[in-house]
C-alpha positions in Angstrom: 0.0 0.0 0.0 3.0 2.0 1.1 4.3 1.7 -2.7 1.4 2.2 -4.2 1.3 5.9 -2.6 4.5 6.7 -3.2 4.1 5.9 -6.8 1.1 8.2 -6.7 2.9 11.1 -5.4 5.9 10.8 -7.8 3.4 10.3 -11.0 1.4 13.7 -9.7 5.3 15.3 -9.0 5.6 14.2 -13.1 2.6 15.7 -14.3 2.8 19.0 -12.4 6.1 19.0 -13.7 5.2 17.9 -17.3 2.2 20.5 -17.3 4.0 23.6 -16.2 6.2 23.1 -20.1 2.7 23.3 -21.7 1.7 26.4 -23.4 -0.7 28.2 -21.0 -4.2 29.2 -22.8 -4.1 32.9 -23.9 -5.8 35.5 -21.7 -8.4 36.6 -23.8 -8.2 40.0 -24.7 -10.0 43.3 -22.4 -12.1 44.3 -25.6 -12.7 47.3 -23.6 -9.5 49.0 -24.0 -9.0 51.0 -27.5 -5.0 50.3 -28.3 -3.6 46.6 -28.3 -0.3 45.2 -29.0 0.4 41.7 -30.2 2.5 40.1 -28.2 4.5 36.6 -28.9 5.1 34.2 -26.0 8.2 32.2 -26.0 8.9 30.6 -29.2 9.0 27.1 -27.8 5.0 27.6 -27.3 4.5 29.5 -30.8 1.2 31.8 -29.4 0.6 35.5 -29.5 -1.8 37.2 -27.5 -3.4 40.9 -27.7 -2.0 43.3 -25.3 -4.4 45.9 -24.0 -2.4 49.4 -23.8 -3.2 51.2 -20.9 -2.1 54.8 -21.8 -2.5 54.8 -26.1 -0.7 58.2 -27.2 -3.7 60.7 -27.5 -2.8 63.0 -30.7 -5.5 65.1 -32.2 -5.4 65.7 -35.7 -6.1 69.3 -35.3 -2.6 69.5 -33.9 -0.9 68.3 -36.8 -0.2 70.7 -39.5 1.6 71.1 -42.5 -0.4 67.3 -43.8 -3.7 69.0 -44.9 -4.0 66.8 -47.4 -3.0 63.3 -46.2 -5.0 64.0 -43.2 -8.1 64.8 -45.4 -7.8 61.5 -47.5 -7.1 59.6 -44.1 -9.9 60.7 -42.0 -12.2 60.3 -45.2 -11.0 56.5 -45.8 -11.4 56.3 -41.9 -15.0 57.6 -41.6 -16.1 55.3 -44.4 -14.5 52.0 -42.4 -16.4 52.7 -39.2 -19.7 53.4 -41.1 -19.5 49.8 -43.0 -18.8 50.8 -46.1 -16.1 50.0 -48.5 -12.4 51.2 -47.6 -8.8 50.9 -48.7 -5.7 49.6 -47.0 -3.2 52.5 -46.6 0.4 53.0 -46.9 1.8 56.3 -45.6 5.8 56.8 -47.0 7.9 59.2 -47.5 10.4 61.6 -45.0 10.9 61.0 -41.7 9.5 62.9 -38.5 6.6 63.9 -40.7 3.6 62.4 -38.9 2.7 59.6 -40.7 2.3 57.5 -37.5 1.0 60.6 -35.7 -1.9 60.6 -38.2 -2.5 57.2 -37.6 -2.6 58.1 -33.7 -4.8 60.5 -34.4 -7.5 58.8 -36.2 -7.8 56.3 -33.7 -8.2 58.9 -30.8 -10.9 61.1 -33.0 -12.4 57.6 -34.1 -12.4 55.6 -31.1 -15.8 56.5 -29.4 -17.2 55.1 -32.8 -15.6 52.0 -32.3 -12.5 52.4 -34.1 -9.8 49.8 -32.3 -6.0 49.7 -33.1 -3.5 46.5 -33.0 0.2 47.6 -33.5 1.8 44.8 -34.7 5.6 44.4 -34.8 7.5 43.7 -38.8 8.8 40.3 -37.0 5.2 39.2 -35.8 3.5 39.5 -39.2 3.4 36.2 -39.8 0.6 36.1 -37.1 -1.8 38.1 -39.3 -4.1 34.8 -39.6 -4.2 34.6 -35.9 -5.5 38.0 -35.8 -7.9 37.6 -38.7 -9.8 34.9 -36.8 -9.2 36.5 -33.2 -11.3 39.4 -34.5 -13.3 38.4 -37.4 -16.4 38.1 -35.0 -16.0 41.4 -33.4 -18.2 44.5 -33.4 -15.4 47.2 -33.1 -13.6 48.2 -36.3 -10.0 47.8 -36.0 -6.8 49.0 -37.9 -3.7 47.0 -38.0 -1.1 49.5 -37.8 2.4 48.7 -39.0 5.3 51.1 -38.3 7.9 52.1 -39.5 7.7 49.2 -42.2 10.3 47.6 -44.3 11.7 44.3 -45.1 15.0 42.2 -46.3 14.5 39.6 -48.9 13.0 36.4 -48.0 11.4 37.9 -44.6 8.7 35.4 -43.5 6.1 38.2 -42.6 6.8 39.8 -46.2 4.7 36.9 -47.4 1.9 36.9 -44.6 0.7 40.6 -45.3 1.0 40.2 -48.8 -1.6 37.6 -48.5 -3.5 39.6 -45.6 -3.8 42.5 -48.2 -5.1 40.5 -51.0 -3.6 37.3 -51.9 -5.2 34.5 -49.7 -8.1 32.3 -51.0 -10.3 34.0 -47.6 -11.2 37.2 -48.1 -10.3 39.6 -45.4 -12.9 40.8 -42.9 -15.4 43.6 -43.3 -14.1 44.9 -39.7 -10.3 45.1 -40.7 -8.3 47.7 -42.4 -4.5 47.6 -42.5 -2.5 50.8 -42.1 1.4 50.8 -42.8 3.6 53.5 -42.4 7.5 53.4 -44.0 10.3 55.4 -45.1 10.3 53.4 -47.8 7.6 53.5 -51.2 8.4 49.9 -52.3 9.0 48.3 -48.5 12.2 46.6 -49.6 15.5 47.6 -50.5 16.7 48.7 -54.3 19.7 47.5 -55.9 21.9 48.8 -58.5 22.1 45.5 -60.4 18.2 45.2 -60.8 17.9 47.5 -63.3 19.9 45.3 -65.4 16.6 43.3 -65.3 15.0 46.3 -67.0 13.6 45.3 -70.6 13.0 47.8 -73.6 10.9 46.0 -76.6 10.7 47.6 -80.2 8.4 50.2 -79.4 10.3 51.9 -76.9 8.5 50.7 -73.6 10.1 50.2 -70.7 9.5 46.7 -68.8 11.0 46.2 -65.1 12.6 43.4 -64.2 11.1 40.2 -62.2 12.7 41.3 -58.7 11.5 45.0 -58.8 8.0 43.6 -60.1 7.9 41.4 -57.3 9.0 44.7 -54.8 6.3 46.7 -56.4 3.6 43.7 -55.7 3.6 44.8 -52.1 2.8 48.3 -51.9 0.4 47.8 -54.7 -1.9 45.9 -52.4 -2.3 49.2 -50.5 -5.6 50.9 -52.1 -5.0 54.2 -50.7 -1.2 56.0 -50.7 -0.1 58.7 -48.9 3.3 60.5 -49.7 5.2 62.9 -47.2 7.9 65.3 -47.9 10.2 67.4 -45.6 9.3 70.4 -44.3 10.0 74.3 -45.0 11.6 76.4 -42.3 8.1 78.8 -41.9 6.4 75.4 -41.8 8.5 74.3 -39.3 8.8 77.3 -37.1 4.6 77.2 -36.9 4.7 73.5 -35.8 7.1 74.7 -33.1 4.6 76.9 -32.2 2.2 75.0 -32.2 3.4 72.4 -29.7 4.8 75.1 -27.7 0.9 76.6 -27.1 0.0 73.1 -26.3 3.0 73.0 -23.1 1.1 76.3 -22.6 3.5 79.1 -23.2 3.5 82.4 -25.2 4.4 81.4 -29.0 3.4 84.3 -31.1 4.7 84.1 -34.1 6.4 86.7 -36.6 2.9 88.9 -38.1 5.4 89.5 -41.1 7.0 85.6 -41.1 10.7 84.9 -40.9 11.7 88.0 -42.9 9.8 90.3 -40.5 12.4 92.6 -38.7 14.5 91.0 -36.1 12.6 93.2 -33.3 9.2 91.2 -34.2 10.4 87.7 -34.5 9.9 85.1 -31.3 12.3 85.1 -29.0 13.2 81.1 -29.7 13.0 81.3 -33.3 16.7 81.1 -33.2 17.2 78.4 -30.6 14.6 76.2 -32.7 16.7 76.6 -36.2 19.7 76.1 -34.2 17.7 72.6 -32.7 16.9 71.8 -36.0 20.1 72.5 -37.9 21.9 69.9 -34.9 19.7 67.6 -36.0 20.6 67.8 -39.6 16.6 68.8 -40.7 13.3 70.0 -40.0 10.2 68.2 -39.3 7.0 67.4 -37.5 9.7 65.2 -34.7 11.9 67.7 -34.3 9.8 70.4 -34.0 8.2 68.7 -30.7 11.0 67.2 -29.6 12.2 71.0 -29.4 9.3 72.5 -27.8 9.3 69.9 -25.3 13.2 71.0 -24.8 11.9 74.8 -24.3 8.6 74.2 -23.0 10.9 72.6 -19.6 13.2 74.6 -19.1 11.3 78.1 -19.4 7.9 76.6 -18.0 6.5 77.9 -14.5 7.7 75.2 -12.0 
């Protein structure tokens, strides 16, 4: 009897033991937050999970200049997703610090009372687009994918799993999905000198490009809806300084005549903010804020 116990103890020892390697079940996901994150466990269970995010960066889209018209086409492609009509993926490009992921911020928080839900999902974790696509497919909400700061190497496994997201797998995608991608890049892959070897002229004169920048092209194709973004003047840049510069709540009045006005007229940090900007080796959107943050502390009422 004696053995018989103690062989019941060790095979309960072995289970516990054996149990504790096992991939735990996913915690299903707080559908009442508005932000998630996908998260991967340890690869030797192979889940992911949605990550509610606590504190999502609030940006309003009035706060955003110098984008009139991205932010137009955005909030219009936006609008028509949440009210159940048809929509296009989007792919923002173009320079950087230009608030192409700020826009995407910003729809979400103008949007999100509507229903309007956001996954940020990492480049490496793109393969787990399927997961998603089922995770959600039976939702109410209406929720963006949002892909920052997008690019890939050759042969990338996720390459492959949003290409087929977009429009390439034998399911269709959900009605409540829409996948927005932002990247410095047009094409979402590197270029190489040696493709345009590939590049084929025929009789007529047309120009055909090779198989590898076809296939490069194939991606960003997929996205109905582009969005291009270019670098910033310095009067531009100088009234997004202000801008962010009201909003830590001090005096930023600019120049009634513009940069050329006399130098008796002109802000008292214009000069600190070119001199910010030329450090930084340009002007845009990021460094204007990052800036005004800079002033905003260190001349702010403590």
């Amino acid at each position: 009897m004696q053995a018989l116990e103690t062989l019941l103890a060790r095979l309960e020892s072995l289970v516990g033991r054996a149990e504790s390697l096992l991939p735990q079940p996913p915690t299903p996901p707080d559908w009442r937050a508005t932000a998630f994150r996908w998260r991967t466990t340890p690869a030797k269970s192979g889940r992911g999970y949605l990550e509610a995010v606590q504190h999502p960066h609030r940006i309003r889209l009035d706060d955003l200049l110098g984008v009139t018209e991205q932010k137009a086409a955005i909030e219009r492609n936006t609008r028509q997703f949440i009210a159940g009509r048809p929509a296009n993926n989007v792919l923002l490009t173009g320079a950087r610090g230009t608030g192409k992921s700020s826009l995407v911020k910003g729809v979400l928080a103008k949007f999100a009372k509507r229903g309007l839900r956001l996954i940020e999902v990492d480049r490496n974790d793109l393969v787990s687009l399927p997961e998603i696509i089922d995770l959600i497919a039976d939702r109410p909400e209406r929720f963006i994918v949002f892909c920052d700061d997008l690019s890939f190497e050759a042969a990338e496994p996720g390459y492959k799993a949003l290409k087929s997201a977009l429009d390439g797998s034998i399911a269709g995608p959900p009605e409540n999905l829409l996948i927005y991608a932002t990247s410095n890049r047009r094409h979402l892959m590197p270029e190489h000198m040696a493709e345009n070897l590939e590049t084929r002229h025929t009789a007529d004169g047309e120009i055909h490009p090779g198989e590898t920048t076809e296939e490069k092209i194939s991606l960003s194709e997929r996205f109905g809806l582009w969005l291009s973004f270019y670098p910033f003047d310095q009067d531009l840049y100088l009234d997004i300084c202000a801008q962010w510069l009201r909003n830590f709540g001090l005096d930023a009045k600019s120049a009634p005549a513009g940069w050329n006005a006399p130098q008796q007229v002109r802000p008292h940090w214009h000069p600190e903010a070119l001199q910010w900007a030329l450090q930084r080796g340009g002007r845009s959107g990021r460094v204007a804020w990052q800036f005004a943050r800079d002033y905003a502390g260190r001349h702010s009422d403590k």
